[in-house]
C-alpha positions, -999 to 999 in steps of 0.1 A, spaced: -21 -229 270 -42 -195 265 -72 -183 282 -106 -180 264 -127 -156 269 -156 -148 241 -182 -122 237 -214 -144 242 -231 -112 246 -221 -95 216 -216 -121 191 -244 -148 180 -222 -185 180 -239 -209 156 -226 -243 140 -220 -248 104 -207 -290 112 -187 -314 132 -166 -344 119 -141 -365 131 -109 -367 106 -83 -396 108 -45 -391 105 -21 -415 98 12 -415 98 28 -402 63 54 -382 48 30 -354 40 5 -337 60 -28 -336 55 -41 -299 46 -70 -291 65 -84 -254 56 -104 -235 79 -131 -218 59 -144 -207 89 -142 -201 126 -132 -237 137 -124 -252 168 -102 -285 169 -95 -313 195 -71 -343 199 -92 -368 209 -66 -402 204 -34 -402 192 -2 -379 189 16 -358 162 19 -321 151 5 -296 135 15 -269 113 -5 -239 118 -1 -207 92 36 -220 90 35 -219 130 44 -256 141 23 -270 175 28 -304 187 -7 -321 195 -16 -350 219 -49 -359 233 -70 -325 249 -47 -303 225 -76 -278 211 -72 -249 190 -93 -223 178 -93 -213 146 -99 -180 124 -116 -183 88 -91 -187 59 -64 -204 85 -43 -237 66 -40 -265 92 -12 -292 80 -11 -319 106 1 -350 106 9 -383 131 41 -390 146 38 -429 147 18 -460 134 -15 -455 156 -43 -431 139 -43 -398 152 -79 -385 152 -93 -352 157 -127 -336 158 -131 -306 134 -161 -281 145 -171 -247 120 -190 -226 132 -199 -187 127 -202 -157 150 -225 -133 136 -220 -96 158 -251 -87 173 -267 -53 180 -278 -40 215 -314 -37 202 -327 -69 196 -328 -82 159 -303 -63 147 -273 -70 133 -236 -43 130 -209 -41 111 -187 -43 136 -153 -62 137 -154 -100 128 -146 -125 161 -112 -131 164 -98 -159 176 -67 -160 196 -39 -168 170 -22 -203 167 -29 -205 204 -36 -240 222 -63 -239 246 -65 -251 281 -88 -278 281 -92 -294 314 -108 -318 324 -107 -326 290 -134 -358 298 -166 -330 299 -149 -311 267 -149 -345 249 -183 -355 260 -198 -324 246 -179 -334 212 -194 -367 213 -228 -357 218 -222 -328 185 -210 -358 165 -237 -384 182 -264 -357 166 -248 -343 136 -278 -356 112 -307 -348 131 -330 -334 102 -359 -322 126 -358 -285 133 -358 -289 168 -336 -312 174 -309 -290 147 -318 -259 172 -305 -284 200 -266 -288 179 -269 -249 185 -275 -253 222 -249 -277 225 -224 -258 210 -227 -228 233 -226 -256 259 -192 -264 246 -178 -231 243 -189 -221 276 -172 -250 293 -138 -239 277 -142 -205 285 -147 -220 321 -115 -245 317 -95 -214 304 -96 -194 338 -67 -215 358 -40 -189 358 -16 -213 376 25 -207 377 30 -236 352 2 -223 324 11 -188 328 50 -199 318 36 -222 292 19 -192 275 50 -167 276 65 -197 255 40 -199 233 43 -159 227 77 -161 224 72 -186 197 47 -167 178 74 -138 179 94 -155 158 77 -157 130 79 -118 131 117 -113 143 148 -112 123 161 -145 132 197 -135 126 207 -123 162 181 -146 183 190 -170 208 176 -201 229 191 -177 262 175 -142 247 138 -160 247 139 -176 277 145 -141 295 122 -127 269 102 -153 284 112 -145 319 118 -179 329 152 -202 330 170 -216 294 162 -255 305 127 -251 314 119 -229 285 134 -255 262 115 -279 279 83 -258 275 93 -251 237 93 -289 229 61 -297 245 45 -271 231 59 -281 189 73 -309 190 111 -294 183 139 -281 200 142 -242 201 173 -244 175 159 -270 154 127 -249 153 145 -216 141 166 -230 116 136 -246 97 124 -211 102 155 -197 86 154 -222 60 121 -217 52 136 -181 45 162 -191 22 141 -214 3 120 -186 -8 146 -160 -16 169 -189 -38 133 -189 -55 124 -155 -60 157 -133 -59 195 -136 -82 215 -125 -51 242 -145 -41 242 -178 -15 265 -157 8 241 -130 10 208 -153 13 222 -170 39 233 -138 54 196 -130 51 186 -160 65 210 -155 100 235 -180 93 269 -163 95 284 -188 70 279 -205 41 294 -236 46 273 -245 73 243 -227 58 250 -255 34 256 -285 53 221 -278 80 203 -271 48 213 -309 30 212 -322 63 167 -312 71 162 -305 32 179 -337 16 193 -315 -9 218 -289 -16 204 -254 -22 218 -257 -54 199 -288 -62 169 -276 -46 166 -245 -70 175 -263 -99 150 -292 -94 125 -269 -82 126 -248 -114 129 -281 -137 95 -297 -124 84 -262 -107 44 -262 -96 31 -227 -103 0 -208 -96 -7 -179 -116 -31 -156 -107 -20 -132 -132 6 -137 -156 -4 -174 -167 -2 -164 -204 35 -153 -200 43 -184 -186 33 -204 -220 48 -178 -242 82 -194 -225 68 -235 -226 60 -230 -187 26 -244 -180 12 -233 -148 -9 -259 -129 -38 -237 -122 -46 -198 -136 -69 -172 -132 -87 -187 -170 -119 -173 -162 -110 -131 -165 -75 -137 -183 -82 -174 -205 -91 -175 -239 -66 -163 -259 -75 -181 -295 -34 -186 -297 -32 -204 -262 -64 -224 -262 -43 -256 -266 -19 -247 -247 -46 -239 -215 -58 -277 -215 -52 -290 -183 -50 -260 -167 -70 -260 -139 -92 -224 -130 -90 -214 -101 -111 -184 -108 -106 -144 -108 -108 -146 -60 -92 -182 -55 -97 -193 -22 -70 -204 -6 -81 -245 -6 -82 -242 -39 -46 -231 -45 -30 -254 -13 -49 -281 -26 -25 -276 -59 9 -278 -40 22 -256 -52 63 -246 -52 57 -207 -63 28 -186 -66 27 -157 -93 0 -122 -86 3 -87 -95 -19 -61 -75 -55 -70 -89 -50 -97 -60 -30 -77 -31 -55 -89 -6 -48 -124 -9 -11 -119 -8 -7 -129 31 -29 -156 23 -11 -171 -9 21 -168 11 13 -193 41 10 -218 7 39 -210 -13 70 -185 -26 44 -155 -33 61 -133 -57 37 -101 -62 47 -85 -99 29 -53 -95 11 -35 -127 35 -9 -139 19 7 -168 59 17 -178 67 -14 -178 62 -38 -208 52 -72 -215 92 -82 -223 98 -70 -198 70 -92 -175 89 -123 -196 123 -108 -182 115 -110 -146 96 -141 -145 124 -159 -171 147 -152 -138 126 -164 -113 119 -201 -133 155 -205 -147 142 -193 -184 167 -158 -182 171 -157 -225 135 -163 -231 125 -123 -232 152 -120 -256 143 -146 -277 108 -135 -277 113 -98 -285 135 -105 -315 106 -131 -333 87 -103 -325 100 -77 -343 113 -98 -368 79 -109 -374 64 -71 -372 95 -63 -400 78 -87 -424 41 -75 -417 50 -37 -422 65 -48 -454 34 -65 -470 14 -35 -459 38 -6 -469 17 -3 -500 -15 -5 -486 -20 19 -449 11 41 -463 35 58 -441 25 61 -400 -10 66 -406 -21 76 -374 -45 51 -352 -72 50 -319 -80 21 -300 -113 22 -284 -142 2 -265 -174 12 -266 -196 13 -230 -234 18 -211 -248 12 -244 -227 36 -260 -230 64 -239 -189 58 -227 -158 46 -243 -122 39 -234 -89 46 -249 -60 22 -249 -21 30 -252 3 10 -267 7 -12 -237 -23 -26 -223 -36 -51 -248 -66 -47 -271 -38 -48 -297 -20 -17 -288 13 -31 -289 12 -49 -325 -3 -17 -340 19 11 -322 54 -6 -318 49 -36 -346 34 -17 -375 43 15 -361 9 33 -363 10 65 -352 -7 80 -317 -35 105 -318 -21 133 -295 -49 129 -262 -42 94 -264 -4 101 -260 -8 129 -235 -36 111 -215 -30 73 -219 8 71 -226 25 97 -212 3 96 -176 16 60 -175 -20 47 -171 -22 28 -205 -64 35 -202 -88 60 -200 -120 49 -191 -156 63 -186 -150 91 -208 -183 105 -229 -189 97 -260 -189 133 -270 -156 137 -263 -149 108 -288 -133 132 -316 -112 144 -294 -92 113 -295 -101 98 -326 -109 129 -354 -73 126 -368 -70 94 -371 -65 78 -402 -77 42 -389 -100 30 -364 -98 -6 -340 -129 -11 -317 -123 -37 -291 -151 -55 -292 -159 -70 -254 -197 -73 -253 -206 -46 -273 -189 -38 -303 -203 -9 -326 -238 -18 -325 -248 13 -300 -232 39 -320 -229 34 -357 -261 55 -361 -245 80 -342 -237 112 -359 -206 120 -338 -192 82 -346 -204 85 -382 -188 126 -390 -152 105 -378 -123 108 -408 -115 68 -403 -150 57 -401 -163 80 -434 -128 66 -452 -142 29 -444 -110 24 -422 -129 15 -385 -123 -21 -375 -138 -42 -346 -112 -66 -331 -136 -96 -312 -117 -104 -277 -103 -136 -279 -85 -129 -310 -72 -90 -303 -76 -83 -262 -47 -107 -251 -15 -90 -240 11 -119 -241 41 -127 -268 25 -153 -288 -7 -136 -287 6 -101 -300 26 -118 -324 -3 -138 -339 -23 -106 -336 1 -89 -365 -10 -115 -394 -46 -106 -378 -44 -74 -388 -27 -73 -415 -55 -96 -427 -80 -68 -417 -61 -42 -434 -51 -63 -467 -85 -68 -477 -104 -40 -459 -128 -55 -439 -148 -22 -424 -173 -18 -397 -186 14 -411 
């Protein structure tokens, strides 16, 4: 058990609400989420608890504080109810000179740590009286709940200060414990913690059970499973080598503990994993249809809408460009799928799920995406099968147009900005259509747009003036306007947008965004009989 000690003088402690949750026992835990600060106390009952993957074993007076954005699975260990009380709150940092506040640091509370709360009987009496008053609607009596939550914290601060022999050894464990969810577990021993620990091998086993509810061993091979599961997930190296990985020095037996607290073989986890796998996709959602993988919930609001997965997104559920993490553990999901647009959530999505973070890599093309998620989900032709209906599809476009745009007439891709004032340039693999124009009908690429968007790896240029339009577009032969909110209407008045060779020729198209933007197989591949639409019968925005 931990001491508390919190900065009453610098931080302003106020509640958000108190409630009393019910546990029984089940086969799966009940996900609580900490949206913020919380503090929680077994008041009746025993089980565990599951703690950002860290596992504590709770019975009556076990308390916790814990930090905003913590996942708290917990569950009962046998046919009684195990209740607890759940109490948010905020601390607000508060300035030396009165009524103001700082940006300093947020509160932290100490991690995963159990708090000493004895004599639990005044700790639970102040809960009671929270609960007793939770819907008091009279001002007063609400600034009261305030009063009597400083109350509370004050007496565990108070509780927290016995240092005794016997707490002081219960808290190296706990440390100890913490540690290994940060240690490669290959070399480490019952023996090397307890004199880690500084105390004998019995007593810290002892220690290590009270405090989660498993034996040392038992505890650090589900942490070395929990290992293994995510790399027969995520990686195509060998079962030798993950279980290497993992610390067990062989396979066989690597194989047997894993049936034995698993209930399957690794091989028949990964396979049935893949077969009914539940996936999140922050990014990379619309890859996951091109190959008949539908993802339970998706980013729909910034990357839905595709007019060639519309179907295909019912049922999808949208967890929004910043999911929070209840929305995505309330999913259950088996894998999680994010590129960089979402790195600070990465830690977060782990504690769920498998997180496998696919970078942008502006080098790096969309068969290629399909390529490295295909070997993650057990779909390893599906890029190939993909790529060749592309370009078997692109073949049969260019050959109903060779008579109409001629021979590698050269293109720009733009998007207009501010009212016109700015544009953007795409390359030939960033969407707005870049890749069905460049690599499917073989369009050729205005020199700045190779040099500056292409060759620099960026696929984009943004915020550039519109003066410096003819710079990227006065050779070109044709014209597409991504059209994302505002089209042409700002500049076709414009004398530098109207002296352009493509827009005098009657050859400048807008592409609207849910037909043109998407950058996904089935969306560039429906994008080429688009265009060649727009090209056959010379549709102009001039």
């Amino acid at each position: 058990m931990g001491r508390l000690s919190l900065p009453f003088s610098s931080y302003l402690f106020t509640l958000v609400d108190i409630s009393q949750i019910s546990c029984s026992a089940s086969d799966h835990p009940d996900r609580l989420h900490a949206r913020t600060h919380v503090f929680v106390a077994t008041i009746q009952g025993s089980g565990g608890a599951v703690i950002d993957g860290r596992r504590r074993r709770l019975t009556r007076a076990s308390c916790f504080l814990l930090s905003p954005d913590t996942l708290f699975d917990v569950f009962s260990d046998n046919a009684s109810e195990l209740k607890l009380v759940w109490l948010s709150f905020r601390a607000a940092p508060v300035a030396e000179e009165e009524g103001e506040h700082t940006a300093a640091a947020p509160f932290d509370c100490p991690p995963y740590e159990e708090l000493n709360a004895q004599p639990f009987a005044q700790i639970a009496g102040r809960l009671e009286e929270l609960l007793r008053h939770r819907d008091e609607e009279e001002e007063l009596a609400r600034f009261k709940q305030h009063v009597r939550l400083q109350e509370l914290l004050y007496e565990l601060c108070r509780s927290s200060s016995d240092t005794g022999g016997q707490l002081q050894s219960r808290e190296a464990v706990r440390r100890s414990i913490d540690r290994l969810h940060r240690l490669d577990l290959a070399d480490m021993s019952v023996d090397a913690l307890a004199r880690q620990a500084n105390i004998g091998a019995r007593q810290y086993t002892h220690l290590f059970k009270q405090l989660t509810g498993k034996s040392p061993v038992d505890y650090m091979t589900e942490l070395r499973l929990n290992q293994a599961k995510k790399q027969l997930l995520t990686s195509n190296e060998s079962l030798q080598r993950i279980a290497q990985r993992a610390g067990f020095k062989d396979v066989y037996y690597f194989s047997r503990r894993f049936k034995q607290m698993v209930g399957q073989s690794p091989k028949q986890y990964v396979r049935n994993t893949q077969e009914g796998m539940r996936i999140v996709a922050l990014y990379y959602a619309n890859v996951l249809l091109s190959i008949g993988v539908k993802p339970i919930g998706a980013n729909l609001t910034w990357w839905g809408g595709s007019i060639f997965l519309q179907e295909m997104e019912q049922g999808i559920v949208d967890i929004g460009c910043e999911p929070s993490l209840e929305a995505v553990s309330r999913l259950e999901p088996d894998l999680i799928l994010m590129n960089d647009a979402n790195l600070s959530n990465y830690g977060a999505m782990s504690k769920i799920a498998p997180t496998v973070l696919l970078p942008y890599e502006g080098q790096r093309n969309i068969f290629e995406d399909v390529r490295l998620i295909g070997r993650l989900i057990n779909r390893p032709h599906a890029a190939d099968e993909l790529e060749s209906r592309f370009e078997l599809r692109a073949a049969e476009v260019r050959e109903r147009l060779s008579g109409i745009v001629g021979r590698q007439p050269v293109a720009a891709i733009v998007r207009f900005e501010r009212e016109g004032r700015e544009f953007s340039v795409f390359g030939d693999n960033y969407g707005r259509s870049g890749w069905p124009i460049y690599r499917g009908l073989r369009f050729g690429i205005p020199e700045y747009v190779q040099r500056q968007a292409i060759d620099s790896g960026l696929q984009i240029v943004q915020n550039l003036p519109l003066e410096q339009l003819p710079l990227y577009a006065a050779n070109a032969e044709y014209l597409f306007v991504s059209d994302e909110g505002e089209g042409i209407r700002h500049v076709q008045d414009n004398p530098i947008w109207r002296s352009l060779p493509a827009v005098e020729q009657g050859r400048a198209y807008v592409l609207d965004r849910a037909s043109f933007s998407f950058f996904d197989p089935i969306s560039i591949e429906g994008q080429l009989e688009l265009l060649a639409q727009l090209l056959t019968k010379g549709r102009t925005a001039s």
